[in-house]
N, C-alpha and C positions, 0 to 999 in steps of 0.2 A: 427427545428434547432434554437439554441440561440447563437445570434452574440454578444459577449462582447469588446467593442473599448477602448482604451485608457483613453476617457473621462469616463466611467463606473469606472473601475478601480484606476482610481484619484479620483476618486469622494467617492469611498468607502475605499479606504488607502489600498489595497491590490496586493500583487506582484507575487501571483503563481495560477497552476489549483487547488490544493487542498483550497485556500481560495475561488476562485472566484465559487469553483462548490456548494458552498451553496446557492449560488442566483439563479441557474438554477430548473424550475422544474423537479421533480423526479429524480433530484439528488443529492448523497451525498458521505463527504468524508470518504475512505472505512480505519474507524480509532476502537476505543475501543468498539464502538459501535456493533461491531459486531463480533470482538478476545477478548480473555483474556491478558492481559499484553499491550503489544504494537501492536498484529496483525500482522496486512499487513504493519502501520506503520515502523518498522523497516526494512525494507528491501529495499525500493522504496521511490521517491521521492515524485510521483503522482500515490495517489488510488485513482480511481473513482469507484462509481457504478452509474450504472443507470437503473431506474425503479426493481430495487433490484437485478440487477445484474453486478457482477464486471464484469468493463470493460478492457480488455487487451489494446485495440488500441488507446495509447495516442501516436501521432503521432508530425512530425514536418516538414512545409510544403510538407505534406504530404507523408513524410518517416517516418516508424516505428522508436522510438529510446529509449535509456535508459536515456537520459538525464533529470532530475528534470528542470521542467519548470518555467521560471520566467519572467518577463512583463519589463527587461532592454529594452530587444534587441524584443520585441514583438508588431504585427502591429494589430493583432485582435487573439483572441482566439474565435474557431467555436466548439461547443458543439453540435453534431448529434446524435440524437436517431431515432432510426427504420429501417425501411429497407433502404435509400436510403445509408447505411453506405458503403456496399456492392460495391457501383460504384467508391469509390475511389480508389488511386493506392497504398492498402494496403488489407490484406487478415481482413477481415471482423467480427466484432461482433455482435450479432443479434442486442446487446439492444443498439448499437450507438459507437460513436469514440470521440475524441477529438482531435482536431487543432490545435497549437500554428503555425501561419503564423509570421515569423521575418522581421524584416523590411529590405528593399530593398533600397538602395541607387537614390535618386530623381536628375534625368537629369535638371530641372529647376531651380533649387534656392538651395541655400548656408542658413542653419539655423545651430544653436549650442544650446544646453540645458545642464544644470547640475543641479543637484536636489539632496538636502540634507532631511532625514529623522531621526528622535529620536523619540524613547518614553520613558516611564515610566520607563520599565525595565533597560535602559544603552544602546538600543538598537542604533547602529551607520549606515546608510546606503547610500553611496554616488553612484553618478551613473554619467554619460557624455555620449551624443553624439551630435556627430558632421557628418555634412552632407555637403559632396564640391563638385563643381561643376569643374571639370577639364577639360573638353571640352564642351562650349553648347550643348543640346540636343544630346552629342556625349558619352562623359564618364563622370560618378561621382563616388564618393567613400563615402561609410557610414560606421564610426568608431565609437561604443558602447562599453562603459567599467562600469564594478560593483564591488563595493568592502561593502561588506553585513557584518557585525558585527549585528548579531541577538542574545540578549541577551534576555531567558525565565521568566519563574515565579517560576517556581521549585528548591528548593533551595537543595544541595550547588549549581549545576552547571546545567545549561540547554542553552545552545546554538545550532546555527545552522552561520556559519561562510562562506563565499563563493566568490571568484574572478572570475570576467569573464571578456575576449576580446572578441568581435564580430569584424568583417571587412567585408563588403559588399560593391562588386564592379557592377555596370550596364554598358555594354560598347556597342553602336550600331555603329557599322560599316557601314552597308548597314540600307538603310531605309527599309528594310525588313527581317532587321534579328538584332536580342534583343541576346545578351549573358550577364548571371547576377550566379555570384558565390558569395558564403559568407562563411566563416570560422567561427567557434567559439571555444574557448578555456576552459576549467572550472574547475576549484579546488573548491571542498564541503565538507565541515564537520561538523559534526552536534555530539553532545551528543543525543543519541535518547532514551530519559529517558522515563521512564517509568508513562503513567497517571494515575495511580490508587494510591489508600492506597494499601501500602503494606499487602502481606500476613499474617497469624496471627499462631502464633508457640509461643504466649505466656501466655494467658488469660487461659487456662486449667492450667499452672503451676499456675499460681495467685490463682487461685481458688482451688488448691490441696494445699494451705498455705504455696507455695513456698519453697519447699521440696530441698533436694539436698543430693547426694552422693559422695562417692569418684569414683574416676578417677581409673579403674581397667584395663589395658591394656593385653589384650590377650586373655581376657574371657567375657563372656557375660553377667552380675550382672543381677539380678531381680530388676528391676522399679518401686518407689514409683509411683502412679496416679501423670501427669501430665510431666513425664520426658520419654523421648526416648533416643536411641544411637545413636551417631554421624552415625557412621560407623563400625558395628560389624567385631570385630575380623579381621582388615585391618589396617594395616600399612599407617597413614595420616599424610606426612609432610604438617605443616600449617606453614604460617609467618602469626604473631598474630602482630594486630598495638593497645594497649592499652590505648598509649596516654603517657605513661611514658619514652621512647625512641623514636628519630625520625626515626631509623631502625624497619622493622621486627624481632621478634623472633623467632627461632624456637620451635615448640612444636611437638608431636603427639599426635593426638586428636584418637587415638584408643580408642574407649566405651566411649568416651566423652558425659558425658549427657549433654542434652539441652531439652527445651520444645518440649512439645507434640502438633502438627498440630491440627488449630483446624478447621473442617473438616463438611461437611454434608454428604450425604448417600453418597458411590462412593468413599468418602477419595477425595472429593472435595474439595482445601483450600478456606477461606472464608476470608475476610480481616478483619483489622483491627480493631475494635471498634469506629466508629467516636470521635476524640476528643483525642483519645491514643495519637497519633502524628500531628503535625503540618502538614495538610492538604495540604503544598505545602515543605513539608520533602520529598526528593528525598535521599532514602537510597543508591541507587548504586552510585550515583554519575556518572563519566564520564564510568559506567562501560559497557555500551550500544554505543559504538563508530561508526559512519558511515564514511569512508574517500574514497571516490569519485573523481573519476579527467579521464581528457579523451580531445577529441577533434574530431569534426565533420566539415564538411567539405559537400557542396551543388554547384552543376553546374549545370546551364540552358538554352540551345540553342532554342530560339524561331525561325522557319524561316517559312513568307509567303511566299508559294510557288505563290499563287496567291491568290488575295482578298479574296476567299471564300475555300481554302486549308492552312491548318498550320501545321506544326511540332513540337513538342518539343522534344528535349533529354534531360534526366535529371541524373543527377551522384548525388549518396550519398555517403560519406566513414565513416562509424565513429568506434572510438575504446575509449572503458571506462575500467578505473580499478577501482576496486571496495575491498575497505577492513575494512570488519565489525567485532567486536569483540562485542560477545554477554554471557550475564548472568549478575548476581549477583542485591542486592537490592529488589530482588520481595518478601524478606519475613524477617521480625521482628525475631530473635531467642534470648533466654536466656543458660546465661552459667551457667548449674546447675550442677556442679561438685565442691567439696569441697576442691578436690585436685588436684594438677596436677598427671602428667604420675610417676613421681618418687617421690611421696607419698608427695611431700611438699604441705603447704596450697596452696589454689590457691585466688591469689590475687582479682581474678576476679570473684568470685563467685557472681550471680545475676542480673550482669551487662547484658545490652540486646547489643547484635551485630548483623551484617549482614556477610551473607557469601560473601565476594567479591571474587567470583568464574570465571574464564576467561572457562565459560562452550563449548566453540569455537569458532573460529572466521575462517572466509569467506575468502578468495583470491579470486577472479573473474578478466576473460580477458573475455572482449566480443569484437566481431568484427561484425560491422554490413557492406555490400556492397551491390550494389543496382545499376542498368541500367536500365533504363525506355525509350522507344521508345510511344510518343502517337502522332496520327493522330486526325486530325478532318476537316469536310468537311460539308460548307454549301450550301445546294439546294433549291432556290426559282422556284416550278411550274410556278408562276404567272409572271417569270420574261421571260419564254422561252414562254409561251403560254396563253392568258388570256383564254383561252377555258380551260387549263389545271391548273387555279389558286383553284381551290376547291380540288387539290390534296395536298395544301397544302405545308407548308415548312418546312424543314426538316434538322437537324443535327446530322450529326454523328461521331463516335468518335471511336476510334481502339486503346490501348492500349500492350504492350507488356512487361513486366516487369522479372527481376531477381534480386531476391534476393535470399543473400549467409548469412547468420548468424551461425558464430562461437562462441562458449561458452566452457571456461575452469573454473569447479569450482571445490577450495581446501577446505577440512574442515581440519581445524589444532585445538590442543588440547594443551595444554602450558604442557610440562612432562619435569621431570626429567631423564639427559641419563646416571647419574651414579644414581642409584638406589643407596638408604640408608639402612642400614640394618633393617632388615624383609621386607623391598619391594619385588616385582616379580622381578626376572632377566628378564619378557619381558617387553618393553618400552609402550605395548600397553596396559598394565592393568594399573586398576582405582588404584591401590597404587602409582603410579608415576605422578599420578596427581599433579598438585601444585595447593592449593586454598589461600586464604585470609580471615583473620578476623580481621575487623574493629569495633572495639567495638563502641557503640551508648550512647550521652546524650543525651536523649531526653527534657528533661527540659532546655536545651542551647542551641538544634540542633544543636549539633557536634558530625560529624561522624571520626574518629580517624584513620590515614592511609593514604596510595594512593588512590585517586579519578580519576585517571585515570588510562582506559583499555592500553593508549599506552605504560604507565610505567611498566607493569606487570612482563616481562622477567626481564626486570634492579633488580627490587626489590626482584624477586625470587632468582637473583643469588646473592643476600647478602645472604642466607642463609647459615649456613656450610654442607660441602658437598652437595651440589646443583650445579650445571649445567645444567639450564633451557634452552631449546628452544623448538619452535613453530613446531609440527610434525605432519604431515597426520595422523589422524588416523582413521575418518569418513568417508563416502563411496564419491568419489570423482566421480563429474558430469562433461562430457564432451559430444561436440556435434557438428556436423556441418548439416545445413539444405539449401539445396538449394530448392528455390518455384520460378518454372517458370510459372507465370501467363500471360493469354490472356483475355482481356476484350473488349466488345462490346456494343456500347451504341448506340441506335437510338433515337432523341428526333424530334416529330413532333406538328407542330401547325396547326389548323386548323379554319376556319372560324372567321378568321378576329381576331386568337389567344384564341378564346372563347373555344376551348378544345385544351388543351395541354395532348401530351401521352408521356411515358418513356420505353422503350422497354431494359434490360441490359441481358447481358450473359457471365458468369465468368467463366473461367478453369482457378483449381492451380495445377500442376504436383510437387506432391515432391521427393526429392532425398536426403535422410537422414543418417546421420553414427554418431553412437552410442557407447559408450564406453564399451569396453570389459575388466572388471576386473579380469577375469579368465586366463590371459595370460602374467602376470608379475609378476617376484618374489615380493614381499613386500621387501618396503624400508630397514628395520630392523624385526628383528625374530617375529611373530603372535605367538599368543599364547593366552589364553582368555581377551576380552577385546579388544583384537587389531582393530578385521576387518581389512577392508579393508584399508591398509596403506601404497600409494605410492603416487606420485604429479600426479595429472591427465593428463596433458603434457606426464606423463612416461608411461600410459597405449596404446594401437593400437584402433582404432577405425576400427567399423564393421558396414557394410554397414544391414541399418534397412530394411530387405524387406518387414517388414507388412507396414510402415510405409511411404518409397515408390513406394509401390503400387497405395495410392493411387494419385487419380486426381479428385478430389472432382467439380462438375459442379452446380453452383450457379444460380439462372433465379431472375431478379427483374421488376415489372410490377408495372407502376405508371400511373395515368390518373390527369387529374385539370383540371377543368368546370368549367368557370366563368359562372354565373347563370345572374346578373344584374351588370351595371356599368353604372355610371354616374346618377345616380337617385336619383338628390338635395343632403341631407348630406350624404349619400350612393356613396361612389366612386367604390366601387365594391364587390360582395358578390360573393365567389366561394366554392364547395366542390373537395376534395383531398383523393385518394387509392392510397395507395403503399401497395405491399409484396414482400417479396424477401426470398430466402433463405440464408445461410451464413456459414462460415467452419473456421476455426481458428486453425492454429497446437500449440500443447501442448509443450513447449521445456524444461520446469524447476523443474515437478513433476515426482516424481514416486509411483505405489502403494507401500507396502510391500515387495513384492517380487522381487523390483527392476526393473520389467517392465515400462515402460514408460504408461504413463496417455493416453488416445487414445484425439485424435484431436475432438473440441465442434462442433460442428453442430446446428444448426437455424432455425427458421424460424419464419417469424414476418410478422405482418399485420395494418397499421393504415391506418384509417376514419379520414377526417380532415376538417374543414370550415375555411375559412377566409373571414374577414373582414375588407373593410379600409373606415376609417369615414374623412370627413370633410377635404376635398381637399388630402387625403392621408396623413394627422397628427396623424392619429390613427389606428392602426391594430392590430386587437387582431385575434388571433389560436385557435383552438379548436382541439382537436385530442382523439380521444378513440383509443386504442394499444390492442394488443393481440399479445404476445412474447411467445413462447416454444426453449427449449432451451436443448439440453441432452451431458452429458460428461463434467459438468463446474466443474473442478478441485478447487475448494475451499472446499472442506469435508476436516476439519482441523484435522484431526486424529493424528497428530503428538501436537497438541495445546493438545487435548483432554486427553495426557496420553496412546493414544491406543498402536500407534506403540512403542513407548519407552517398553512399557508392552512385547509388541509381540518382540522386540529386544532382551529384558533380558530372558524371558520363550526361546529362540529360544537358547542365549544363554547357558541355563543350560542345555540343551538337544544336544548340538552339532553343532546344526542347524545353524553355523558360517556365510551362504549366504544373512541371514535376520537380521543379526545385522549391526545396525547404518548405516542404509540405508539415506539418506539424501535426506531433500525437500519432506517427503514423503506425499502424500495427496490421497485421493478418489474423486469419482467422483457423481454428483446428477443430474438430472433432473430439470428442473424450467418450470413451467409455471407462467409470470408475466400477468396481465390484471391490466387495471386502463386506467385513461384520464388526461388529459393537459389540463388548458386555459393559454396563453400568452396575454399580451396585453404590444404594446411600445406605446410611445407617446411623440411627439415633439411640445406639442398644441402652444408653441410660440417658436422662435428660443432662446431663453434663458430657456425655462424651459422641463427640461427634464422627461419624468415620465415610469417606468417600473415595469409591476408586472405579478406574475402567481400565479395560485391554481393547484396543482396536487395531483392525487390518485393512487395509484397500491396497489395491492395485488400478493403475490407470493404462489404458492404451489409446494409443494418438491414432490419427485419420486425416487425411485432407488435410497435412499442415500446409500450409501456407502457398495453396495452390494458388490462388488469384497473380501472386508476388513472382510465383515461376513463371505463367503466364504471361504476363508484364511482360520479364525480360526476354522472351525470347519472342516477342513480337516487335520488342525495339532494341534487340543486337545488332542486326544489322546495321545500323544508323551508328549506333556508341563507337562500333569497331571499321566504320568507314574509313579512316585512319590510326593501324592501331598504335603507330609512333608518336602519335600526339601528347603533348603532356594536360594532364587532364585540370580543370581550374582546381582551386585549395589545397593542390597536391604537385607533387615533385614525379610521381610515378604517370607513365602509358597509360593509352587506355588500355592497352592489351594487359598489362598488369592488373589495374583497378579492376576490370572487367574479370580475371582469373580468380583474385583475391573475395569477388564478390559471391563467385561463384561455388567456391570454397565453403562460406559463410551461409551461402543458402544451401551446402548441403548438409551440412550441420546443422542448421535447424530441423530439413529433410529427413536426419536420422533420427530423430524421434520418431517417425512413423512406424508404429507398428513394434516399438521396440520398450523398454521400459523410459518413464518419465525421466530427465536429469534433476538430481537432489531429490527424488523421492522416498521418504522415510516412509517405509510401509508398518511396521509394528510400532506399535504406543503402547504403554503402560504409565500408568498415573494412581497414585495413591496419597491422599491427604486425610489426616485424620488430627484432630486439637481434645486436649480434656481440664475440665476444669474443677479443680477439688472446692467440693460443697461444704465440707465440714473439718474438725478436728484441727490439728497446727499448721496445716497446707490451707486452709480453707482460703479461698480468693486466688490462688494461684493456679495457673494455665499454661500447660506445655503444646506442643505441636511442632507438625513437621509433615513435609510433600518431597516427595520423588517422582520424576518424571524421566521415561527411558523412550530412547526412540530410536530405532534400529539403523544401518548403514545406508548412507545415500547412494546412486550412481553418479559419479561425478562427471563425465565424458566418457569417451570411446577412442579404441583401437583405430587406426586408418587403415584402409585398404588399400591397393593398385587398381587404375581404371585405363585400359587402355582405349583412347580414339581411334575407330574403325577407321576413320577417316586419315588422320593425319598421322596416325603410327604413334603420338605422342603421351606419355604413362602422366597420369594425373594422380590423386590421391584422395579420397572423402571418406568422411567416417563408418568404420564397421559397428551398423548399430548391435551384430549378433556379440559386439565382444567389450559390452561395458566395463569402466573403474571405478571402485568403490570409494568410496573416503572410511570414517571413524563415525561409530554409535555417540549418540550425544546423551549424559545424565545431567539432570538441572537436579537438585538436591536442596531442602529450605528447610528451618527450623526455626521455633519461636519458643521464648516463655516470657508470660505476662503475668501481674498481678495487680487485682483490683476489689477494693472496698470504702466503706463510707466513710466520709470526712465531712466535717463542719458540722455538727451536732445530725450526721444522718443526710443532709440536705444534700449531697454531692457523692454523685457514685464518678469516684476517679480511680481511670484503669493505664497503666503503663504497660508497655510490650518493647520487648528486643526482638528485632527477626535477623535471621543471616538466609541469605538469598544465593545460590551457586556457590555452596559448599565442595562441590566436585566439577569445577567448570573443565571443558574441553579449553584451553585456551593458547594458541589457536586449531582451527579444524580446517581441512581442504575444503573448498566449496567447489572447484573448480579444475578440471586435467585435461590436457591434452596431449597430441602426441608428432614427434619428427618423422619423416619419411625413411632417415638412417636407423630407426631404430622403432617402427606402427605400430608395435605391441607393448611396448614402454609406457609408462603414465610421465608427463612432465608436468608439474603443478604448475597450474598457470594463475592461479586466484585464492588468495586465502581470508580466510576470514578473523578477524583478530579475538572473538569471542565477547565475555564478559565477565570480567573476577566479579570475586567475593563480595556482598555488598552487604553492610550493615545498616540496620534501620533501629530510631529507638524513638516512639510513640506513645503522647500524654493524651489523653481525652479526659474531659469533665463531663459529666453529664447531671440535668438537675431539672 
């Protein structure tokens, strides 16, 4: 485990778990590094992984929540890898959990703090609390408030914007019973722009000498090199922002050329050319929108029944709303058409634009509840019987818990409900879409239009005849899961504490209902395109019986031997086993077929030594792991291109149950292996020092077999016609159907081969000191480095010939990975602080600088052409993060 306090945290200028989980070994945050575009970024506050695998269990004191975590209202953040994750009163990860414990209202003393933060960027961040004492050691009340103006590096717009109250009360009645409840409040919003260089849909026209046609609407023109069709043969109303009017135009961009994708094997896009665009050009602009808001709510009855029996109850309530609007910005296009739709020049010939596309957006209600009953009970042998003191002493612990989490989630599509002529009369085809074009200078970085996703309905209904609104039309998630857990914990000591043993035993009984889309009419008339299109709230939920059947039974087994203690600079040397098993329900994926993703399962084993030197000022860890892991729902098949493939092929064929299934993902296998050293260090009470080295390696299994499966029990059907042109696309199915095929074996070559973007080596060292005395006295330096070794970015292609048809394919050679660039994060602070206002006021100022040595930018991403398999073609870059300056006032009093 790695305990991060307050002083960590100040000391390195950081406020969430996504910053602080870079200082932890064998962990990282679960960011581009490992998706294409924004990942797991966009959807969550806190991604973790740990020892290469995501972690679900970011918790808060110790209830599961959806809340993005921040260090206003926070007392320690506890980072747990291995098997002891299992004992808490949360259902279990194999490879560890995360803790944010909040602060607690202090019975003794009255303190107040307020702390102002800016940097570089514009960035504003004020914060307060305050701590009263309203009855001695009877009642206090702790009040915490945030108001976060986080202003990025991404130009035009990149923010992350945020309010919170906290209130925590401790109130002890009896001197043997503690009651302590806390609320917190929270509004977030963020632009969640996207870190890469844009896609690249323009370099093939540059290079075909910048060709261009007229505007033919209704028909399908033949293509100089370098130009494709917007949208064959489809009715596209656009609002076009050129820059010449502050309104949209309308147009229809039917057979509207534009460049051709520039692509490696697969019709994988490939980004930008370094240097095309200003490196911190954020083409979508706000069009990536996160808006979060909710309130959670914690009660805790402590009561000693007697000195060596306790009780707690604990109550969680929390409810978040959650609404993301996603697309546009991921890719450079040019307008190569000479004319518009009714034969006039077209003004804009050449000019590169972005599609500001509102490709969906998210509604979510979650509801989290939670009643927790734990017992614990201590037994000293030695105190009933000294003949019976070698049996040792003993604590045990009984748990009971219930959790209920509800989840509604909407996919809405921005459409037009009076269709314009040539549109579909049904509301759920791709002609009633509404998109945006924002034309681009790039020579001035101005993007021309709405930069934001929240304006999008306003703006559409300038158009004429338009009548925009936000309509179901993706498959809508809905859920409720009850987990009644019992957990049992025996911890015993033995001989004078020199071996310590851990004995756990976990049942979760679930009881699951699941959303049934086959028993409500559709909002408005289906028809192709539609799917599934009603609010999730509108559909009956069906009780899942595979699902609660089970009751999954956990065992975790730990020992600790102190070996030597007290032996001159040697305070004590001990070795450490835990293993535990572990079980995790899946609530948010689906495969293909709309089944639910089956629940992860575990099982994990660490060896461990510790050491504490020189009166207990120094202790360093040692731990070697061995993690197995099966059913971890991150096979990104929806990132990959696959299911979108299988959604349209399923379309052209009828097969209406497997389009635009939502959240869809597969599932893999992991076994991680690797080791840990920590070492903390407090060698004087002003200088503080902390560092680790860790290793892991991951190896895959069973990627994404269900998804292989699928398709080859419905090709026959897709490829029935393989000249067909497939729905939302210009290509065959025998194309779509190759390209797909492509895409799942690329994910296929993870099997077995090393992880892609896996940084195996970490090293981390932070260390601050603060002069007590003489002409320095009040004044505090510090500084962290963080090194993490080379990724694999892709793979070599190989030759496949078909026995069958003689025909040479291509799929990745997983034995012959590409590497990218080692990453240094490099930080340094000095602060100084003493009293003011006759003593009454401890005020402390700090400068930090943050990515002193940034990689800016790094490959995240390679692939390879069939003319040249063994060549690396960067297909994805990541743009990085300069230097960032922070300068920080706190009062304290």
């Amino acid at each position: 485990m790695t305990i991060l306090t307050p002083e960590t945290w100040k000391d390195l200028g950081v406020f969430s778990t996504n910053d602080l989980i870079l200082y932890t070994p064998g962990g990282e945050k679960n960011d581009t590094q490992q998706f294409e575009g924004n990942g797991g970024n966009l959807f969550w506050g806190d991604q973790t992984r740990f020892r290469g695998i995501q972690v679900e269990n970011i918790v808060r004191n110790y209830f599961r929540t959806e809340i993005p975590s921040d260090t206003y209202n926070a007392d320690r953040f506890e980072f747990t890898r291995g098997p002891n994750a299992v004992l808490f009163g949360v259902a279990g990860d194999a490879s560890g959990l995360v803790n944010r414990a909040t602060m607690e209202a202090r019975l003794n003393k009255d303190s107040y703090q307020y702390s102002s933060q800016f940097d570089n960027f514009g960035s504003v961040r004020n914060s307060a609390n305050i701590n009263k004492v309203l009855l001695k050691d009877k009642l206090a009340v702790n009040i915490a408030w945030l108001d976060d103006d986080q202003e990025r590096w991404l130009k035009p717009v990149d923010f992350q914007d945020q309010r919170r109250e906290y209130v925590a009360v401790q109130y002890k009645p009896l001197k043997n019973l503690t009651l302590k409840a806390n609320w917190e409040h929270f509004d977030w919003l963020r632009a969640a722009t996207a870190g890469n260089i844009p896609f690249d849909s323009v370099t093939p026209w540059i290079v075909a000498g910048k060709p261009g046609r007229a505007s033919v609407p209704g028909a399908a023109p033949a293509n100089p090199a370098g130009i494709v069709n917007f949208a064959a043969n489809a009715t596209r109303p656009m609002a076009v922002y050129d820059g010449s009017s502050a309104g949209p135009v309308y147009q229809d961009w039917n057979n509207r050329a534009i460049g051709a994708n520039l692509s490696v094997l697969g019709t994988t896009s490939v980004s930008l050319p370094l240097g095309f665009v200003d490196k911190h050009l954020d083409l979508g602009g706000e069009s990536n929108i996160q808006d979060l808001s909710g309130h959670v709510v914690n009660f805790f009855a402590d009561y000693a029944v007697t000195k060596d029996l306790n009780i707690q109850l604990a109550v969680n309530d929390e409810t978040s709303y959650y609404d993301f609007f996603a697309d546009g910005g991921g890719r450079l296009n040019v307008d190569a058409s000479t004319t518009l739709s009714d034969g006039t020049t077209n003004p804009n010939f050449g000019r590169y634009y972005v599609l500001f596309s509102p490709g969906f957006r998210l509604k979510q209600q979650r509801y989290r509840r939670d009643n927790r009953l734990t017992a614990s009970y201590h037994f000293d042998f030695g105190k009933h019987s000294e003949k019976l003191r070698w049996l040792g002493v003993h604590d045990f612990a009984a748990m009971f818990e219930k959790d209920t989490s509800e989840h509604y989630w909407d996919v809405l599509t921005l459409r037009n409900t009076t269709p314009v002529a040539g549109a579909s009369a049904f509301l759920g085809d791709n002609s009633n879409l509404i998109r945006f074009v924002n034309y681009v200078d790039i020579n001035t970085n101005t993007v021309y239009g709405m930069q934001s996703a929240l304006d999008l309905q306003r703006e559409a209904n300038k158009l004429p005849g338009v009548h925009a609104d936000w309509l179901p039309s993706g498959g809508p998630t809905a859920f409720k899961t009850r987990l009644n857990s019992q957990l049992y914990v025996l911890q015993s000591h033995f001989w004078d504490n020199r071996l310590v043993t851990t004995l756990g035993w976990r049942k979760d009984a679930i009881d699951k209902y699941a959303l049934n889309t086959t028993k409500l009419t559709p909002l408005y008339p289906s028809g192709p395109g539609a799917g599934f299109n009603n609010y999730a709230r509108s559909y009956p939920m069906d009780h899942d019986l595979a699902t609660s059947a089970l009751a999954p039974e956990n065992k975790s087994v730990g020992a600790v031997f102190h070996v030597l203690r007290n032996k001159g600079i040697l305070d004590d040397l001990g070795f450490t086993y835990n293993q535990s098993t572990s079980f995790t329900v899946t609530d948010f994926t689906l495969y293909v077929d709309r089944h639910n993703t089956p629940p992860q399962t575990g099982r994990t084993k660490d060896l461990g030594v510790r050491v504490e030197l020189f009166n207990h000022k120094v202790g360093i860890t040692g731990t070697v792991f061995d993690t197995s892991v099966t059913n971890i729902n991150d096979v990104r098949i929806d990132s990959a291109g696959v299911s979108s493939a299988i959604s349209d092929l399923s379309q052209l064929v009828g097969l209406t149950q497997f389009v635009s299934v939502p959240q869809v993902r597969d599932v893999e296998d992991k076994i991680s292996k690797g080791w840990e050293l920590q070492m903390v260090s407090n060698i004087t009470p002003n200088w503080r020092l902390m560092g680790s080295v860790s290793y892991y390696k991951t190896i895959n299994s069973n990627v994404a077999d269900f998804t292989g499966k699928f398709i080859d029990q419905y090709k026959a059907q897709w490829l029935a016609n393989p000249s067909a042109i497939v729905p939302n696309r210009t290509d065959t199915a025998q194309t779509v159907y190759d390209n797909m095929i492509f895409a799942y074996q690329t994910i296929k070559a993870s099997e077995g081969a090393r992880s892609l973007n896996e940084r195996r080596y970490k090293y981390v060292g932070i260390t601050n000191y603060t002069f007590s005395d003489g002409a320095l006295k009040g004044l505090s330096v510090g500084g962290s480095v963080v090194w993490q070794s080379v990724p694999s970015t892709g793979y070599a292609i190989k030759p496949v010939v078909n026995a069958s048809t003689g025909a040479t394919t291509y799929v990745p050679d997983a034995e012959h990975p590409f590497f990218g660039s080692s990453l240094m994060n490099v930080g340094a602070s000095i602060g100084y602080s003493r009293k003011i206002y006759h003593d009454r006021v401890n005020w402390s100022v700090q400068f930090n600088v943050r990515n002193l040595a940034p990689v800016d930018p790094f490959v995240t991403r390679t692939g390879a052409n069939s003319t040249a398999p063994t060549t690396a073609v960067t297909r994805l870059y990541s743009r990085g993060e300069p230097t960032t300056y922070t300068l920080s006032n706190t009062f304290r009093f």
